[in-house]
C-alpha positions in Angstrom: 101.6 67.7 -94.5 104.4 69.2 -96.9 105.4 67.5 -100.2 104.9 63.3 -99.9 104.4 63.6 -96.2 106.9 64.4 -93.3 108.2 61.6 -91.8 107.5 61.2 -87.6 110.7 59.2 -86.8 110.1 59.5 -82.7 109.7 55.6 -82.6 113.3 54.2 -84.0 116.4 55.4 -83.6 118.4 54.2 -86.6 117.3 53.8 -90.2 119.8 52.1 -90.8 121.8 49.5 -88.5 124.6 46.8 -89.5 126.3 45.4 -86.8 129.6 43.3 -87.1 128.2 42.4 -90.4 130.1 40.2 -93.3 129.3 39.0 -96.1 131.4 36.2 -98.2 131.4 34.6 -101.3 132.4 30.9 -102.8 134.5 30.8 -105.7 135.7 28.0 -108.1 139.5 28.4 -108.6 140.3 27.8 -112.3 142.5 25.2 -113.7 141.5 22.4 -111.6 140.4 19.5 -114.0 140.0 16.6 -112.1 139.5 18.4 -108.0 137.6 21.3 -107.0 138.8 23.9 -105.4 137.1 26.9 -103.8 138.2 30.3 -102.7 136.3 32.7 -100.3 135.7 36.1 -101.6 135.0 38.7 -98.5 132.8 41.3 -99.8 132.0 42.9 -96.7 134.7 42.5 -93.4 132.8 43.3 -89.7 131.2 46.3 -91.3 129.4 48.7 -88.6 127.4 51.0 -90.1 124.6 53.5 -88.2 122.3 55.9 -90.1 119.9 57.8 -88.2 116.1 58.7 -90.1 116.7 61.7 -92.0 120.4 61.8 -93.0 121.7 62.1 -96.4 124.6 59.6 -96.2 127.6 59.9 -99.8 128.2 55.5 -99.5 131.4 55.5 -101.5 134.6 53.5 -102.5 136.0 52.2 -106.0 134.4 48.9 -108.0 134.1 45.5 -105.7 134.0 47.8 -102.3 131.4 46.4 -101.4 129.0 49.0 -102.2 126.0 47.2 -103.8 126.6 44.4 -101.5 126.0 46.2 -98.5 122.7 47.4 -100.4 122.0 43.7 -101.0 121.8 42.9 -97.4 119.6 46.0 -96.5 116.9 44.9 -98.9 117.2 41.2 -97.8 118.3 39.9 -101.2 121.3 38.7 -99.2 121.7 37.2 -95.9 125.0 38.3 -93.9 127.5 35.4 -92.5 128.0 37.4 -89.8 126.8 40.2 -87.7 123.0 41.5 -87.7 121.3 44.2 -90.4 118.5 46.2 -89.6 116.0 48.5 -91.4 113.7 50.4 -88.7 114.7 47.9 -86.4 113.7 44.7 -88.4 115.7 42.3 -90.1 115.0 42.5 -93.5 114.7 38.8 -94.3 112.5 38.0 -91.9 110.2 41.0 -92.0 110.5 41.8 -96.0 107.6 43.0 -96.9 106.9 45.7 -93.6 110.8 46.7 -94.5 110.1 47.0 -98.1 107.0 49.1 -97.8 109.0 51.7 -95.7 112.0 51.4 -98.2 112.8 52.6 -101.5 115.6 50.8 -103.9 117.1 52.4 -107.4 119.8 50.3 -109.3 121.2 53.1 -111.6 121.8 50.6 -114.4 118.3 48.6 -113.4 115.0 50.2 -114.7 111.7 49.1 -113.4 109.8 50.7 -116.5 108.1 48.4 -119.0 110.2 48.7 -121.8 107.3 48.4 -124.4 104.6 50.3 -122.7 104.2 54.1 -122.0 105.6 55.0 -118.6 102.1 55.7 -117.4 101.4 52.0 -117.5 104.4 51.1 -114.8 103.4 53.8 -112.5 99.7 52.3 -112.6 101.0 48.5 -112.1 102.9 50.2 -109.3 99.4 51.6 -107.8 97.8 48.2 -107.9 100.4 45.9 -106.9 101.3 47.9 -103.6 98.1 48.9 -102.8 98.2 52.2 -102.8 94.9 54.3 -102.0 93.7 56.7 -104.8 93.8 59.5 -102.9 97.1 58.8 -101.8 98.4 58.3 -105.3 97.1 61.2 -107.0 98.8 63.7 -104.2 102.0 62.0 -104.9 101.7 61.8 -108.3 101.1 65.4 -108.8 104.0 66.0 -106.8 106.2 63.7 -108.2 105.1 65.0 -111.6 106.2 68.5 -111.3 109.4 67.8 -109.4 111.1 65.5 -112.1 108.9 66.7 -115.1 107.7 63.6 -116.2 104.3 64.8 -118.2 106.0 65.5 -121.3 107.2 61.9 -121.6 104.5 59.9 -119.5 102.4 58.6 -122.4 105.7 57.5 -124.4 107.3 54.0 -124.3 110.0 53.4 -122.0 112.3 52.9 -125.3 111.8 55.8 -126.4 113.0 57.8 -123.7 116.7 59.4 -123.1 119.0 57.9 -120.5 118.2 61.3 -118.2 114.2 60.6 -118.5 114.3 57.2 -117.9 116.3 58.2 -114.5 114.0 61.0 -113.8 110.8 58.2 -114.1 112.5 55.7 -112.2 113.5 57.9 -109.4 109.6 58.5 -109.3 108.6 55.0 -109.3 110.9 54.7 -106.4 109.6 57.4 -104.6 105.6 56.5 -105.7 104.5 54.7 -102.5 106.4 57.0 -99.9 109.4 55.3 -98.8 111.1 56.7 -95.6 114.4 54.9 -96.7 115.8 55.7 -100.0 119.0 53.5 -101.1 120.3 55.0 -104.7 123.0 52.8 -106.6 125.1 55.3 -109.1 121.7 57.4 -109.6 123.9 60.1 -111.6 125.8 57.4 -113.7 126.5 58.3 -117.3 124.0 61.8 -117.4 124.8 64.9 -118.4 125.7 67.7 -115.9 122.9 70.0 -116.3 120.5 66.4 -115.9 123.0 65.5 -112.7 122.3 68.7 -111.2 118.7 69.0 -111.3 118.5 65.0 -109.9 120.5 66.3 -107.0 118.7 69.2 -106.1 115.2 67.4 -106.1 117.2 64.4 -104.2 118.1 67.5 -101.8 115.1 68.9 -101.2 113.0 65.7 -100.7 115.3 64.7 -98.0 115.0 68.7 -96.7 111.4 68.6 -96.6 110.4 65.9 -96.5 112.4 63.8 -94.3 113.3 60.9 -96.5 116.4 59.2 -95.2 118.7 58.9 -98.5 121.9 57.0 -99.0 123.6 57.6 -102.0 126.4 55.2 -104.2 129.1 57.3 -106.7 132.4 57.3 -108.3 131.9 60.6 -108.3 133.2 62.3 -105.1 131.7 66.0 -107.1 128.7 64.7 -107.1 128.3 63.1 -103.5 129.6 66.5 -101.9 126.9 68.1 -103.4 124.6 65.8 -102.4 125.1 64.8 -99.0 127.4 66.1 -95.4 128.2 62.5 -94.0 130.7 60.3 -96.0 131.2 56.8 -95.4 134.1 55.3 -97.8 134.1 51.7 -98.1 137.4 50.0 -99.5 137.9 46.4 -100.3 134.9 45.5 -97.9 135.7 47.5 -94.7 134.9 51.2 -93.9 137.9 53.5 -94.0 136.3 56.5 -93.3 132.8 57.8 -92.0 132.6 61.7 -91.5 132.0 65.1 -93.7 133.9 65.9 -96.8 136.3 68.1 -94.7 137.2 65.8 -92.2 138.3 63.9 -95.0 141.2 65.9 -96.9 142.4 66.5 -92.8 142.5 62.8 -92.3 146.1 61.1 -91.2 145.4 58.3 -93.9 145.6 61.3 -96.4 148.0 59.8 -98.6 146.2 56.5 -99.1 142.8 58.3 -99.4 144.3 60.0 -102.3 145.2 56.7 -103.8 141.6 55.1 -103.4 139.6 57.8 -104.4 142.0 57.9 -108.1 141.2 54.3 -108.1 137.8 55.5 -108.2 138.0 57.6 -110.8 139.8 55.5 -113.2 137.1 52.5 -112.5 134.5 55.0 -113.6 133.4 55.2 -116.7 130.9 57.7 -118.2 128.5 55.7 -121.1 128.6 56.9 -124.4 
């Protein structure tokens, strides 16, 4: 078995499965003081989405896309209007907790560290709560350890620790009880480059060697072409684009490519 455990993927097909899925909102109009009136936000528009177990997918597209929505639905927070969603076959409603054992989810402006307790304590909670075997957890623990360097921080508070450590322990949390499905909202948002570029080569090589089926969110296109090959760009709830980087700058849309992705860029912004 290398690293956290390769991953035998012989009895599913996709990962990851959205069919004709949508996903709307209702909103209160303003100025309406004595009726009510609504308005139907369409986050997602008869999305189809495939992901086969071990790809390393770049899930792109400026703010309200429809980015963390999407991630929504695949961790069963949300229900779709329309269409199906499936994680390893299963609808993640209805089977949560098989789904969720198989799946890993990171918010990159979420933290599940205790913010008053040293980060040992979280990844102990984790141990109990999930039910992981002892054996189990020290392997992966030592692994974990060395590949985002947490022993020189694991007996400090979560307060105390930089914006890149804090990633770099919650990527491990994620990771603790062996996911085969990784979703990562804006992992990289706000580090520095030389904290960016470590995160993506460990990201890299657990999905090399490991198997670990990854899909990735970014403004930042640099960033998602180092990570992953397949590109799925999402834009005001539909999919404009699924395919590698290259395919991408060839594309007869070029033009209006061009105009989305600057639209990315000037939605982003790095924290100080």
């Amino acid at each position: 078995m290398r690293g956290m455990g390769a991953r035998d993927t012989s009895q599913w097909d996709f990962a990851i499965e959205l069919n004709d899925a949508s996903k709307r909102f209702r909103r209160l109009k303003r100025g309406g003081l004595f009726h009510r009136e609504y308005e139907d936000i369409h986050a997602l528009s008869h999305v189809n989405l495939a992901v086969r177990p071990g790809e390393f997918v770049a899930y792109a597209g400026p703010n309200g896309a429809g980015k963390s929505t999407t991630f929504k639905l695949l961790c069963g927070m949300l229900a779709p209007n329309e269409g199906t969603t499936r994680l390893f076959g299963m609808d993640p409603i209805r089977k949560r907790i098989p789904v969720m054992r198989r799946t890993g989810v990171l918010f990159g402006n979420r933290s599940e560290l205790w913010w008053d307790q040293p980060v040992r304590a979280t990844f102990d909670w984790k141990r109990v709560v999930w039910d992981i075997p002892q054996a189990d957890y020290d392997a992966r623990m030592e692994r974990l350890r060395a590949e985002f360097r947490l022993d020189p921080f694991m007996d400090a508070f979560a307060r105390e620790l930089s914006l890149g450590q804090r990633m770099r322990a919650n990527l491990a949390l994620t990771l603790l009880h062996g996911p085969e499905l990784v979703l990562l909202d804006e992992p990289t948002l706000g580090l520095d480059v030389l904290v960016k570029r470590e995160l993506i080569k460990s990201l890299k090589r657990i999905n090399r060697e490991d198997g670990v089926t990854l899909v990735v969110t970014s403004h930042d296109m640099d960033d998602l072409r180092d990570m992953a090959k397949r590109l799925v760009l999402l834009h005001e709830g539909v999919i404009r684009y699924d395919g590698d980087f290259d395919g991408l700058l060839q594309h007869a849309d070029k033009r209006d490519f061009e105009a989305i992705i600057a639209r990315m860029y000037e939605d982003w912004q790095p924290e100080e």
